[in-house]
VOFI-674704 format. One line per field, with one value per residue (C-alpha): residue number from 1; x, y, z. Coordinates in steps of 0.1 Angstrom, whole numbers, always signed. Example, Ala and Ser with C-alpha at 12.3 -4.5 7.8 and 13.67 -1.06 7.14 Angstrom:
<nodes>
num	[1	2]
xx	[+123	+137]
yy	[-45	-11]
zz	[+78	+71]
</nodes>
This chain:
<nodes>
num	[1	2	3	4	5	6	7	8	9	10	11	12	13	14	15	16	17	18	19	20	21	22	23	24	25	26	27	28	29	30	31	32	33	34	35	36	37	38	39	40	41	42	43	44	45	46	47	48	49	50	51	52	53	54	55	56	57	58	59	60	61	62	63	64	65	66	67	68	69	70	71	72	73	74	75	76	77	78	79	80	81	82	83	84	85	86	87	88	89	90	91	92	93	94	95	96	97	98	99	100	101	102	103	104	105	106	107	108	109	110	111	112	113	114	115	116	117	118	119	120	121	122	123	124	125	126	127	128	129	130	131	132	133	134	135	136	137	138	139	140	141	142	143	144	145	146	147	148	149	150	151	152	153	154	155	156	157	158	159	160	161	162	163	164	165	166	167	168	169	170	171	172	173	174	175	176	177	178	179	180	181	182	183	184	185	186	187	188	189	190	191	192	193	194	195	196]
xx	[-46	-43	-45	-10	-8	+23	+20	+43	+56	+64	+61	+35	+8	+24	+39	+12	-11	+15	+15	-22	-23	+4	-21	-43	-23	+10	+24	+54	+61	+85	+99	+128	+148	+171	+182	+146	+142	+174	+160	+129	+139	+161	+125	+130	+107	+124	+86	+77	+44	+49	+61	+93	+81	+48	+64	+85	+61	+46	+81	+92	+127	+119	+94	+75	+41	+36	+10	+32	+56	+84	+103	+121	+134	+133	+109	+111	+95	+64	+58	+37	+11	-23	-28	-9	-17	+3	+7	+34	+34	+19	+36	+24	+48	+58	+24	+5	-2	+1	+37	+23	+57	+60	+24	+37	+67	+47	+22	+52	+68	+36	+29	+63	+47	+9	-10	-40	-72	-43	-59	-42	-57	-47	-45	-23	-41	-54	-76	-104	-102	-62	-68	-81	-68	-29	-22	-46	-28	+8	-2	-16	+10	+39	+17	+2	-29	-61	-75	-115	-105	-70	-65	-86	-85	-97	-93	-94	-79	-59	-70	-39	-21	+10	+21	-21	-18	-58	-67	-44	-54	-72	-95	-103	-136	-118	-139	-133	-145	-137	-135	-166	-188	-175	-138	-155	-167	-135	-114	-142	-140	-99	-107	-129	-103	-83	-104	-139]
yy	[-101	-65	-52	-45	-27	-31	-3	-13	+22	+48	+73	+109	+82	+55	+81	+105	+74	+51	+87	+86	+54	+57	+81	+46	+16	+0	+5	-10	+12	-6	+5	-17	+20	+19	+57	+61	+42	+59	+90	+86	+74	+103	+120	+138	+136	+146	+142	+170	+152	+150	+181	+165	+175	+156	+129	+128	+124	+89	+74	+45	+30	-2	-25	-36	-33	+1	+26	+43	+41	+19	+20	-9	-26	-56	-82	-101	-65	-73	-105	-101	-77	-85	-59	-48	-21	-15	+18	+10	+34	+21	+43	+43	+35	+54	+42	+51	+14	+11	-6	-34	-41	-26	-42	-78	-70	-59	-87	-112	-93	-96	-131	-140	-135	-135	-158	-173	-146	-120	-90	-74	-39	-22	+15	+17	+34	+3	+2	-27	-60	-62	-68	-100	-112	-97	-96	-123	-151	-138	-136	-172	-184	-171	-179	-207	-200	-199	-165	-156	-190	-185	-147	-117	-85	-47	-21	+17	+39	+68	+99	+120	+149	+151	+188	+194	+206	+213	+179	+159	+121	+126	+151	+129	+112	+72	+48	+11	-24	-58	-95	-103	-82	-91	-84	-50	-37	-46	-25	+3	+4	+6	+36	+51	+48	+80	+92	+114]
zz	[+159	+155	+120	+107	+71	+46	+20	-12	-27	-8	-38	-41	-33	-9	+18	+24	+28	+49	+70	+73	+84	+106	+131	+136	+125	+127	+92	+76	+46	+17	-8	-33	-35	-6	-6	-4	+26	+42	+35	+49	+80	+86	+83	+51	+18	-13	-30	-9	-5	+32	+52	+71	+104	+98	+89	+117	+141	+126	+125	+146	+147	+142	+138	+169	+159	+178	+161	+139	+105	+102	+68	+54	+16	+37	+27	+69	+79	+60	+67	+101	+83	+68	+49	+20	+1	-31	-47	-73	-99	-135	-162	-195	-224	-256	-274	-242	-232	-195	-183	-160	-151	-113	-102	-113	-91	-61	-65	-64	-36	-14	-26	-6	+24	+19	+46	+52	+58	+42	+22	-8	-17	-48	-53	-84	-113	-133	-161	-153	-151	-140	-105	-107	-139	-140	-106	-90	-105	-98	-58	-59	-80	-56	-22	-35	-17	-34	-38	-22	+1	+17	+8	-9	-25	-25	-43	-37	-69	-57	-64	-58	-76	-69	-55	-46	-10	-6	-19	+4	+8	+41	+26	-10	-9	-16	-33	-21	-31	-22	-36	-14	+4	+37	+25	+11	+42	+54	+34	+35	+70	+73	+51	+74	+101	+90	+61	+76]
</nodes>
């Protein structure tokens, strides 16, 4: 099977990377904000993270597993990936503890459709630990598959500003991992697909 790649969030960090991607892959980009799907598929980025004329040229209008960027709140349009990267934000509350609130979300979202040999990467800004023991258990409670057995998990934190035009994602060095070390030189090589 080809590799097919869900990116959950298209925000500053979701976009330009479901773009990137989009030069290699077949990427379904979703987002739960449906003016923000209509938006982008009329090519336009409010963000301004990704010039609408670039953008333009990755989209596809719809979903038939053609190299390009399909953009959906639907969960169906995911199902027939196996990748997912999520790039929810994680905002911090008023006493500067991180809101995990939008990475549960995502992780139950993606556990709806997660299948066998599936892998999950997170690049949502995390401190350590929370991959595997926040969101982890939410994907193998809503799949119930077992995780390292039936599905796995990478991680790769983004390393964006938003508005930085000479720092773009292709041009960040990335820094990737993996559950195993066969599922880490997995994701490490996706990477290398459209990052030099």
């Amino acid at each position: 099977m080809e590799d097919k790649i869900a990116i959950i969030g298209l925000g500053y960090v979701g976009l330009p990377l479901a773009r990137l991607f989009a030069t290699q892959f077949s990427v379904v980009g979703f987002d739960i904000n449906e003016n923000r799907i209509q938006e982008l598929n009329k090519g336009i980025d409010s963000t301004l993270e990704v010039e609408n004329d670039v953008l333009k040229k990755v989209l596809l209008p719809n979903n038939n597993n053609e190299i390009g960027l399909f953009c959906s709140n639907k969960l169906e349009d995911i199902k027939g990936c196996n990748y997912f990267i999520v790039t929810v934000p994680t905002p911090v509350d008023k006493h500067n503890r991180p809101d995990l609130t939008p990475l549960y979300k995502a992780s139950e979202t993606v556990g709806k459709v997660l299948k066998k040999g599936d892998i999950v990467i997170y690049e949502s800004t995390v401190y350590p630990g929370v991959t595997e023991e926040e969101c982890v258990p939410v994907l193998e409670r809503v799949s119930g598959l077992t995780f390292n057995k039936d599905f796995f998990v990478g991680y790769s934190p983004e390393r964006i500003n938003p508005g930085d035009k000479e720092h773009t994602v292709e041009k960040i060095l990335k820094i990737t991992s993996g559950s195993t070390l066969d599922i880490g030189k997995k994701v490490d090589d996706l990477y290398k697909r459209v990052i030099l």
